[in-house]
Structures are given as C-alpha cells and as structure tokens.
MMTF fields as JSON, N, C-alpha, C and O atoms, coordinates in Angstrom:
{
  "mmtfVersion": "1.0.0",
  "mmtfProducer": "UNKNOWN",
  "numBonds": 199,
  "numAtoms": 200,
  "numGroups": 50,
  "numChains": 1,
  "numModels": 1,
  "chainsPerModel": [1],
  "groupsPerChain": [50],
  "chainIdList": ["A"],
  "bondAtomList": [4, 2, 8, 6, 12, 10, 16, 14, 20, 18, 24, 22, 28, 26, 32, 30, 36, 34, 40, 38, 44, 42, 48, 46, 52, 50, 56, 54, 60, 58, 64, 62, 68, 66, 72, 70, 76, 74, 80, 78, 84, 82, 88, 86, 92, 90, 96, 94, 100, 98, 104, 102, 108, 106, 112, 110, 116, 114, 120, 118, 124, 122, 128, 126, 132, 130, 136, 134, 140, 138, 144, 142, 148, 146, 152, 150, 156, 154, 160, 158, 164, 162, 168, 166, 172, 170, 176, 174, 180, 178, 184, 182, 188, 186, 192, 190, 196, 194],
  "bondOrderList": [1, 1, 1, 1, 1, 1, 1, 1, 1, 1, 1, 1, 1, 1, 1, 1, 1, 1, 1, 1, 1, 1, 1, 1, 1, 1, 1, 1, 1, 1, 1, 1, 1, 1, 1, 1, 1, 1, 1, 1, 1, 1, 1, 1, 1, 1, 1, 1, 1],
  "groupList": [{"groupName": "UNK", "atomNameList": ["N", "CA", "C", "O"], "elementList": ["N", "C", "C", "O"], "formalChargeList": [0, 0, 0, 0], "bondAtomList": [1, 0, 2, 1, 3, 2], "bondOrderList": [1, 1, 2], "singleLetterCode": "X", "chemCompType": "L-PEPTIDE LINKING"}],
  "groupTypeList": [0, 0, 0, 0, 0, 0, 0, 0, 0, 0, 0, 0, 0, 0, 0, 0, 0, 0, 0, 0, 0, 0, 0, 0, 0, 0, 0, 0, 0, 0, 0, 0, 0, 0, 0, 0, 0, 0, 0, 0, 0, 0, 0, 0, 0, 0, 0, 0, 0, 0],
  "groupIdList": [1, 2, 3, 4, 5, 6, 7, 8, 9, 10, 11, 12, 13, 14, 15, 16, 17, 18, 19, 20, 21, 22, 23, 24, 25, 26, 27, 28, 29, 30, 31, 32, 33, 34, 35, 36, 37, 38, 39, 40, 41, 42, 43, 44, 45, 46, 47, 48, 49, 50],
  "secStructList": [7, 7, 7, 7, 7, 7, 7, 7, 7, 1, 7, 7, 5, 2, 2, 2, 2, 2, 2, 2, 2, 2, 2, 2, 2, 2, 2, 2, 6, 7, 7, 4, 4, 4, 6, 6, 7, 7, 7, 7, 7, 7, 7, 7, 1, 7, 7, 5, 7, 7],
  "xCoordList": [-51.975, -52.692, -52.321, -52.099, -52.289, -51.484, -52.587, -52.682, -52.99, -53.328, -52.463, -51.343, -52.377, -51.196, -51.242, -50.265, -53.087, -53.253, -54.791, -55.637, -54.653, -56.283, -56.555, -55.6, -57.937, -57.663, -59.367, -60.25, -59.555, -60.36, -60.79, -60.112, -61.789, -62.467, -63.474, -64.365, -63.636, -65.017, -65.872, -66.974, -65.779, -66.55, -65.885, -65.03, -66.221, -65.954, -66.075, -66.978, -65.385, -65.44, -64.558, -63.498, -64.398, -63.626, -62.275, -61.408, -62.177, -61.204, -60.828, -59.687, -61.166, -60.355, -59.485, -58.389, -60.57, -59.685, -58.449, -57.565, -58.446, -56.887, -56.679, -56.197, -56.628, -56.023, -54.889, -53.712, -55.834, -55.326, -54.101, -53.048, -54.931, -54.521, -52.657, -51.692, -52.61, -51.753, -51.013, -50.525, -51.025, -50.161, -49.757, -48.866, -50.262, -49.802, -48.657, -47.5, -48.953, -47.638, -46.65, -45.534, -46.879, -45.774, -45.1, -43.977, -45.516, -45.461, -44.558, -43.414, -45.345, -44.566, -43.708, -43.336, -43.498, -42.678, -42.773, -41.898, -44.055, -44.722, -44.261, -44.198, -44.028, -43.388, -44.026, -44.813, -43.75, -44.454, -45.915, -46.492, -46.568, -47.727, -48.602, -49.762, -47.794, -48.848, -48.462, -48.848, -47.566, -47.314, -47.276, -46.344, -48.077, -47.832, -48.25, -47.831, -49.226, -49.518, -51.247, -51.734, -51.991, -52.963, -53.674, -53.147, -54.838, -55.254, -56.793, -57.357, -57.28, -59.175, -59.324, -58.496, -60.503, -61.677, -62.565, -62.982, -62.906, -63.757, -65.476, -66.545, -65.285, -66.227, -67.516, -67.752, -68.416, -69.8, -70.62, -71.108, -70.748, -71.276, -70.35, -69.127, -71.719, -71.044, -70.044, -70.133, -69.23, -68.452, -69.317, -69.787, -69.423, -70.272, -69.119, -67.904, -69.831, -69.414, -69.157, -69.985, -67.444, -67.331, -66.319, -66.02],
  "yCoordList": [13.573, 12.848, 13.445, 14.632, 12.316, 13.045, 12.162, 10.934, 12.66, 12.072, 11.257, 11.744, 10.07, 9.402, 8.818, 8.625, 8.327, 8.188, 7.716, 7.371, 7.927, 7.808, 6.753, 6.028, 6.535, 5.652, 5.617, 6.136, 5.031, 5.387, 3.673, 3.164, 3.067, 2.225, 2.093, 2.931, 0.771, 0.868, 0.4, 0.946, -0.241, -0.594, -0.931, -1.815, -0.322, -0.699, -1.903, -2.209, -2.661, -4.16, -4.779, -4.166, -6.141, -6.557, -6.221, -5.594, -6.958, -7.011, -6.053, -6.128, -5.09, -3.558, -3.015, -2.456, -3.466, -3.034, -3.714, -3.143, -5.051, -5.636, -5.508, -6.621, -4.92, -4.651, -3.541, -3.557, -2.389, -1.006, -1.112, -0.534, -2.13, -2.009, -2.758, -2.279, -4.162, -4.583, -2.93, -2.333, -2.693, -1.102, -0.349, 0.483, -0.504, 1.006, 0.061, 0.37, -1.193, -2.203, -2.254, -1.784, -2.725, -2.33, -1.165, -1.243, -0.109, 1.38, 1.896, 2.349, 1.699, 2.264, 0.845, 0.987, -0.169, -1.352, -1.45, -1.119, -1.992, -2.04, -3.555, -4.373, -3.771, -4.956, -4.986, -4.076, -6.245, -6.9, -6.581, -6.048, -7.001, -7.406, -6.106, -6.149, -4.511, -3.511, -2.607, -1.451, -2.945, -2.618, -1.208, -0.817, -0.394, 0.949, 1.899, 3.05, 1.22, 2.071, 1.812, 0.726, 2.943, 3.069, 3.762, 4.806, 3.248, 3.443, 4.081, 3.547, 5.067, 5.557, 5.695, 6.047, 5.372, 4.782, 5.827, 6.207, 6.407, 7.446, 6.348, 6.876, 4.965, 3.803, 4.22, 3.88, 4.9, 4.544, 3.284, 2.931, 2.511, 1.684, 0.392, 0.276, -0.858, -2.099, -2.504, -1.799, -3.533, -3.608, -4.689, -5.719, -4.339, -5.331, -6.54, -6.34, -7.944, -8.887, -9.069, -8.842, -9.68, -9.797, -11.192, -11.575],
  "zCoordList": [-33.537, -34.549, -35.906, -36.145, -36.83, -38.018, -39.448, -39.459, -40.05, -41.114, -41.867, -41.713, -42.751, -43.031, -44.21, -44.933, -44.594, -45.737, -45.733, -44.908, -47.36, -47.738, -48.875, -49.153, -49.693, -50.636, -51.096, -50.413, -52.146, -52.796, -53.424, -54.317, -52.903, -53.134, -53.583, -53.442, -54.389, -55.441, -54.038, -54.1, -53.066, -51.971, -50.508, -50.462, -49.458, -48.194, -47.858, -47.08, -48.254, -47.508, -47.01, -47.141, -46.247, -45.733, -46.24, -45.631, -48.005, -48.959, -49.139, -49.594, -49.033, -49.483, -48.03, -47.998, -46.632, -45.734, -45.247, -44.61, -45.61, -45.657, -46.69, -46.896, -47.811, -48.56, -48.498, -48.858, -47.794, -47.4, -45.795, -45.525, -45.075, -44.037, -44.164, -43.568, -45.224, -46.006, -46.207, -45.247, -46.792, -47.427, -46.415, -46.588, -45.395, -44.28, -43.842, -44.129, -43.089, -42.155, -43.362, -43.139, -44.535, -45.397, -45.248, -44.749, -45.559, -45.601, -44.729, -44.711, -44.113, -42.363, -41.602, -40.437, -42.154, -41.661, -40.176, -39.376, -39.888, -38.594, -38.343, -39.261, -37.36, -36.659, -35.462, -35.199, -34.35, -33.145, -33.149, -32.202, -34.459, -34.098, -34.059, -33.648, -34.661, -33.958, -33.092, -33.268, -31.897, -30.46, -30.722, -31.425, -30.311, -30.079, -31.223, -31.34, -32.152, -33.056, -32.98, -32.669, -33.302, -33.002, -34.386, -34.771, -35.157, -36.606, -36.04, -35.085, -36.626, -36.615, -37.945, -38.785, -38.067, -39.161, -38.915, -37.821, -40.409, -40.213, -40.55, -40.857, -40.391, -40.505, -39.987, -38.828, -40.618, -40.087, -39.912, -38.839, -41.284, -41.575, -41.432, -41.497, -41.14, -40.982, -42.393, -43.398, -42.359, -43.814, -44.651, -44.166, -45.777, -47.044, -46.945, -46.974, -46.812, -46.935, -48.315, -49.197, -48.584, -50.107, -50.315, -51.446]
}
C-alpha cells in the first residue's frame, strides 16, 4: 500500500470526488475500466449532495 495522493477541498462531495478521482485515471493512465487497481477513502461521512 502506497500513498499516491491527496487534495484539499472546500467540501466532500460528489463533485470534488470525480473531480479528484478524474486526476488519478489521468495521472496514472488507468485503462479497462479499473482492472486491477484498488483506491481507500479515508471517507467517514456520507457525501454532501451538490
């Protein structure tokens, strides 16, 4: 397990997490959908609808 990145939002919500989540598949040029990569959320709380 490797830390990979972080980010700093005015609010946890939907929009920020595809926003972020947008940046890593860029980032790391993730292809088929995902296959074999595995993301944790330090997410307590439900996400604010925005």
């Amino acid at each position: 397990m490797y830390p990979i990145a972080w980010a700093i939002v005015e609010q946890e919500t939907t929009k920020s997490w595809e926003w972020f989540i947008g940046l890593l598949i860029k980032d790391l040029d993730i292809k088929n959908q995902g296959e074999g990569w595995v993301f944790i959320s330090d997410q307590q709380k439900g996400l604010i609808s925005s």
